[in-house]
N, C-alpha and C positions, 0 to 999 in steps of 0.2 A: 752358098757362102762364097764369096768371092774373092774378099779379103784374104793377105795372108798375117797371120796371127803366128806370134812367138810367144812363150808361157815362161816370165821368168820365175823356177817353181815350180816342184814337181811331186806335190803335195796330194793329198787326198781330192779337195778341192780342183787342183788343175785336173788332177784325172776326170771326177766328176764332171766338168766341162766339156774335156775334149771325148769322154765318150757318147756324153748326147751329141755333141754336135758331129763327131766321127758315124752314129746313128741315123742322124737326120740329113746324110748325105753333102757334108764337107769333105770336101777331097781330103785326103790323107797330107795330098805331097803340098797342101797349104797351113800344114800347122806344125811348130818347132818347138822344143820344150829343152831348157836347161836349169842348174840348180848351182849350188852353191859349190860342192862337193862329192856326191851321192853317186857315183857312180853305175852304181849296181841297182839306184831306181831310173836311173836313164836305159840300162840294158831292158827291167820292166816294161817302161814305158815303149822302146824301142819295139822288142819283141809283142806283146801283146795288143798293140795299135799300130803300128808299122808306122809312126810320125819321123820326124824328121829329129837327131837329137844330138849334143853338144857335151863333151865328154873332158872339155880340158880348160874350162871355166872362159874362155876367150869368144864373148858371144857376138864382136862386130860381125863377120860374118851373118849371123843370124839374122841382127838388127839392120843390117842394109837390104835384106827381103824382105820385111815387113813392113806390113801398113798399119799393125797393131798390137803393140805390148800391152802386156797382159801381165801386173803385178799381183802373183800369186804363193808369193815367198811366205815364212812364217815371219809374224810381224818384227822381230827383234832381229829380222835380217836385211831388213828392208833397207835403213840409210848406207851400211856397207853395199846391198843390192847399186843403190841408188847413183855411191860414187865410181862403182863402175861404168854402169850404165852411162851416167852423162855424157861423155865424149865420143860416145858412137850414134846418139840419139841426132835427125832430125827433127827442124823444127814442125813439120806436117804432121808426123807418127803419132797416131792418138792413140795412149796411155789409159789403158784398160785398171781399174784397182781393185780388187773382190778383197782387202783386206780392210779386217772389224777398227770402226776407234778413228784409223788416221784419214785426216783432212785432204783435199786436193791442193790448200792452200800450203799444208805441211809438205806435201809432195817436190809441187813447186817452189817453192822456197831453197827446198834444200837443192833440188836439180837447177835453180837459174836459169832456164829453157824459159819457152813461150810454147810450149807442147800443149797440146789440147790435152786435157783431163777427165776425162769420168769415171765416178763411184758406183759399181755396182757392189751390190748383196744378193748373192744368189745362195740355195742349200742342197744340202748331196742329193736332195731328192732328183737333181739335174740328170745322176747316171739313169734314169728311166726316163726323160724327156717333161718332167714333171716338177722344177724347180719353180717357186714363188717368189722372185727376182725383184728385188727394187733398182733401180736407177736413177743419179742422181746428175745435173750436168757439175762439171766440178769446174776450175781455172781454166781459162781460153778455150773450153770448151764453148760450140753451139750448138742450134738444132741437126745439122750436118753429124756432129759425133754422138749429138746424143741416138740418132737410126740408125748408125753404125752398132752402136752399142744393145739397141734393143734387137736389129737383127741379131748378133752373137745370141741374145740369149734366151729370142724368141726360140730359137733352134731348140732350147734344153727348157720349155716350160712359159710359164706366163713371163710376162713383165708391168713393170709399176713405176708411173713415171714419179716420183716423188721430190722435194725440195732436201738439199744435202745437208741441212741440219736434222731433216727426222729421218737422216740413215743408222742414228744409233736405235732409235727405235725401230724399225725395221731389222736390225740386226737382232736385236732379244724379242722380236715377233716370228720374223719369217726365217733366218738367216738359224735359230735357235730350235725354232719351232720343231722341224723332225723330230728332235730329239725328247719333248715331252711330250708329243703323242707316243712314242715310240716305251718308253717311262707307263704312257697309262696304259699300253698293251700289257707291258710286263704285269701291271698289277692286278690287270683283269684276269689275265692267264693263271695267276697264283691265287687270286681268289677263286676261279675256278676249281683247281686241282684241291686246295685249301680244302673246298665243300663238296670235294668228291670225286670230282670229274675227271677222266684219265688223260694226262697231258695231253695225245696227239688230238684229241677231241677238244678238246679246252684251246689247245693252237689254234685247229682249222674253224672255229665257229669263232674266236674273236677278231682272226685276221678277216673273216670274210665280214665279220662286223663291222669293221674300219672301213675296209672296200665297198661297201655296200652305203653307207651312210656318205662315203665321202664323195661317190656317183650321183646320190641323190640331192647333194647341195651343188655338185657343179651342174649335172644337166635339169634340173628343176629350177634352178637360179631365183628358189624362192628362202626367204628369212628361214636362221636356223630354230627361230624360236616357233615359229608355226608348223615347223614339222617336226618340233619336240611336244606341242601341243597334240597333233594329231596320234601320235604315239600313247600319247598318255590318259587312258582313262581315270575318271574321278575314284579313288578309292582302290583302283587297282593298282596291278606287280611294277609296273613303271614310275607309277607315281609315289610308290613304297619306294623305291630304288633312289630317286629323283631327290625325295627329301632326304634320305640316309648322305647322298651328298653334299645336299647344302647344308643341312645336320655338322658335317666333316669339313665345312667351307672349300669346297673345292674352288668356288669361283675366287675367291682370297687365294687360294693357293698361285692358281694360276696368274690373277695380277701378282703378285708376288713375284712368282717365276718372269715375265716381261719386265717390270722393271728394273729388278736384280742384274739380269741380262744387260738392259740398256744402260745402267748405271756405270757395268761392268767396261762396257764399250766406251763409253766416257773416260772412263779412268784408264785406259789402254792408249786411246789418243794422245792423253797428255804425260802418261810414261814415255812413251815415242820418240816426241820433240823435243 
């Protein structure tokens, strides 16, 4: 990575970033994080990653080294973020955004720049080098920022070039996602125990469940429904299993869960502006 990147935001999320990419061999003395206030999560971040970090809310400094902001603030911090921000920004510096809901057009609007713009959605799974990233080009952005932006986050996982209206989508798909795979582990592990099985057993055989099935769709790069078929004999324990679910609509559940999400993302946008 060559770029030097500043992270305004020093959130969950920016961590998740900058430890894939502090992983996949980004120099340290190229990445700078500052916050609102939070003093004692910049001592974190300082100590535990050894990045570069700003302590007294006064970020030109920081913003005159880089070649890429990175808006990573909690969304209801963003426009005060933002009226800071303006008067130190070049018009070059392309404007990284990993936050849910708000537009590039809303971005720009409020900053009055001609700064390049893009939307990513990336998800924590990034702290393992494993995030399912969408990318969207946003205002005055081109193809120039938009490989800026996919290197960033090829570093921490895939990426996905998509159009920036289906990033709420992508927000209650991918951005969300973790978290209710993470939901159906819980419940497989208590169904287990539920029916017998001693926690630390019921842990190790559903985590390796996950990691096993989820190896098998990325390096077989075959449909997931013909390797749920292959699994499943007529009249057997899978296919017993198989109907109890759709029995319990799970597949409803889960559209449910994506759109809710994406819904949610919608109506965050326009709280925002």
């Amino acid at each position: 990575m060559k770029h030097t990147i500043t992270f305004i935001g020093a959130g969950n999320m920016a961590e998740a970033i900058i430890t894939g990419l502090i992983n996949t061999g980004c120099p340290k003395e190229r990445i700078f994080v500052t916050n609102k206030s939070n003093n004692e999560r910049l001592i974190y971040m300082n100590n535990n990653y050894g990045i570069g970090v700003n302590h007294d809310r006064e970020i030109k400094e920081l913003i005159d080294q880089s070649e890429v902001v990175i808006l990573a603030m909690k969304p209801k911090d963003l426009f005060p973020a933002l009226d800071h921000l303006r008067s130190h920004l070049q018009n070059n510096q392309l404007i990284i955004s990993v936050l849910a809901g708000t537009s590039s057009k809303q971005i720009s609007d409020y900053l009055g720049t001609q700064n390049p713009i893009v939307r990513a959605m990336p998800n924590t799974s990034a702290t393992v080098g494993e995030s399912a990233t969408g990318i969207a080009r946003g205002a005055n952005a081109d193809d120039s920022h938009l490989r800026i932006a996919e290197e960033i986050f090829s570093a921490i996982g895939t990426t996905t070039i998509v159009d920036e209206e289906d990033l709420h989508l992508v927000t209650g798909l991918a951005g969300s996602g973790p978290a209710y795979i993470y939901r159906i582990v819980e419940s497989l592990e208590q169904a287990a125990v539920t029916l017998g099985l001693e926690q630390e057993a019921a842990k190790a055989l559903v985590r390796q469940v996950i990691v096993g099935a989820a190896e098998m769709l990325k390096d077989l790069d075959v449909d997931p429904g013909e390797l749920r078929r292959k699994v499943t004999s007529p009249g057997g324990t899978t296919a017993a299993g198989l109907e109890a679910l759709e029995n319990n609509q799970l597949s409803k559940a889960l559209f449910e869960a994506v759109k809710e999400a994406t819904i949610r993302s919608q109506e965050l946008g326009k709280q925002q502006y």
